[in-house]
C-alpha positions, 0 to 999 in steps of 0.5 A: 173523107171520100167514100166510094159508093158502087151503084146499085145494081137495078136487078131488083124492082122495089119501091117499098117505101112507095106505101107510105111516102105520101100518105098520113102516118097515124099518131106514134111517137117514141114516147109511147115505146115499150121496153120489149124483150129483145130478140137474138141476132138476126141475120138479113140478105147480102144484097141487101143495100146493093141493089135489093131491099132489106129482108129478114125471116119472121115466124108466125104463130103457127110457127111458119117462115116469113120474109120480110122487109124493114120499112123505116120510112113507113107508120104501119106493118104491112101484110100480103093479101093472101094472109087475109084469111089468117087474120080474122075480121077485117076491120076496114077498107081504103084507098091510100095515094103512095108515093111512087105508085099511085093510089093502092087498095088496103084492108086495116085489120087487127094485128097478129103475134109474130116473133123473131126466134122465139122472141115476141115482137112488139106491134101496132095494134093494126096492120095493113094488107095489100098485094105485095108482089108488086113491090118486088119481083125477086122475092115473095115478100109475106110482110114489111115491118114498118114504125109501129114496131120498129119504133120500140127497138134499138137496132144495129144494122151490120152490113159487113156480117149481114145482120141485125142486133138488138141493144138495149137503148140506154147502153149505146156507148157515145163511140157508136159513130156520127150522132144524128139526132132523129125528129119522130113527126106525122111526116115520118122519122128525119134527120135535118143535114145538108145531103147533095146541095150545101143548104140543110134540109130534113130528109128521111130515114128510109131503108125502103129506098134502095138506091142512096135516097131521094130528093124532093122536086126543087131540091132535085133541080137545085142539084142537078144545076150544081152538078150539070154533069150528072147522069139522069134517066127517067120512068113513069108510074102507072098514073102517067107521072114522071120521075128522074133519076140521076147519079153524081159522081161527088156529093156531100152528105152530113159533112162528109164527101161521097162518090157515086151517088144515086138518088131519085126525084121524088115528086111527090113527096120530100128527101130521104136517106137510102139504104144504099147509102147508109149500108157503107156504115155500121148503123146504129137506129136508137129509136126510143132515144132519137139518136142515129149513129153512123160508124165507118166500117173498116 
């Protein structure tokens, strides 16, 4: 089957996931997962999947609304700097290597309660801070949900209604899609499939990544010799690295052929599944059972 992928439209800037690619995941795994209550449906931006990143509103203690990302490439939630002062004692201070954007400032402080509705969310025991504008300049982004609470839910991911629902994990009918077993590592959640070039490779699950995903160095280059028709364009980070990005007009991913396809080298870190290219499905994320499911939309 051919499913045709518009480009992304590049009128947002974020690179979410950069900050967490290529930094050390603290110790989770699925096992450890909580059996939370779970939140009513929640509705997230249009755009998200077309050129933009994943946001849904959030409600803070206090009762205020935040916007924030979902990060399933990323070990940690993230708080904007500016909340800082709402959080108490910091409990430590680092440096940590991202993995589009150099080395970034963090403080570790004890995690806040924060609800979806009315409803508790299950969190980490810390959360991490950082100045979150740079990662998006259309938004003013207050958080990223990354694993330490993801990890706890089955989530649903409607692109054709634009919204999240909830289901309990051991309910997820066997009709749910295409089943992709999901590998829980310190290297992040991966599926192992053949995506652009025909060997299998593990690749990442990464709604931080908005375009279709990205390929690591080799596997980049292995591509475009298969394709060396495809369209590349490249950009450097603050740190002087390059980074390519280039656009296929046909590629398989999972068994399947899509076209329009645009993917990013990732020099410094592995091969990740974008938001772009699973917003042509109605995804199903079942983290405590390790299943992605992904279900043509009509």
């Amino acid at each position: 089957m051919f499913r045709t992928i518009p480009l992304a439209q590049t009128s947002a800037v974020l690179a979410c996931s950069a900050l967490f690619c290529s930094c050390r995941a603290p110790e989770w795994y699925s096992k450890d997962s909580k059996s939370p209550e779970l939140p009513a449906d929640v509705a997230f931006n249009t755009e998200a999947g077309h050129g933009d990143y994943l946001f849904i509103t959030v409600r803070s203690e206090n009762g205020e609304n935040w916007l924030f990302g979902v990060d399933t490439g990323g070990p940690v939630t993230v708080l904007d700097k500016s909340l800082e002062g709402r959080l108490g004692k910091q409990l430590s201070a680092k440096q940590i290597q991202t993995g589009w954007m150099g080395k970034i400032p963090i403080g570790v402080f004890a995690s806040p309660k924060l609800y979806l509705g009315k409803t508790p969310l299950v969190m980490g025991d810390d959360v991490w801070t950082t100045d979150l504008s740079r990662f998006s300049y259309r938004h003013r982004m207050m958080g990223v949900f990354g694993m330490d609470c993801l990890r706890h839910y089955c989530w649903q991911l409607d692109f054709a209604a634009d919204k999240i629902t909830f289901l309990d994990p051991d309910a997820v009918e066997a009709n749910s899609g295409k089943a992709f077993p999901l590998k829980f590592s310190q290297a992040g959640i991966t599926i192992q499939t053949a995506f652009i070039n025909d060997a299998e490779v593990d690749s990442g699950i990464d709604s931080a990544e908005y375009l279709d995903g990205s390929l690591e160095s080799d596997q980049f280059q292995r591509a475009l010799n298969k394709y060396p028709e495809t369209m590349v364009t490249q950009w450097t980070n603050s740190d002087g690295t390059v980074f390519r990005k280039a656009q296929f007009s046909s590629c398989n991913f999972g068994g399947e052929t899509y076209t329009n396809v645009v993917v990013r080298e990732h020099a410094n870190g592995g091969n990740t599944i974008g938001l772009h290219l699973l917003s042509r499905h109605l995804v199903t994320l079942n983290f405590p059972k390790r299943t992605m499911y992904l279900q043509d939309r009509p």
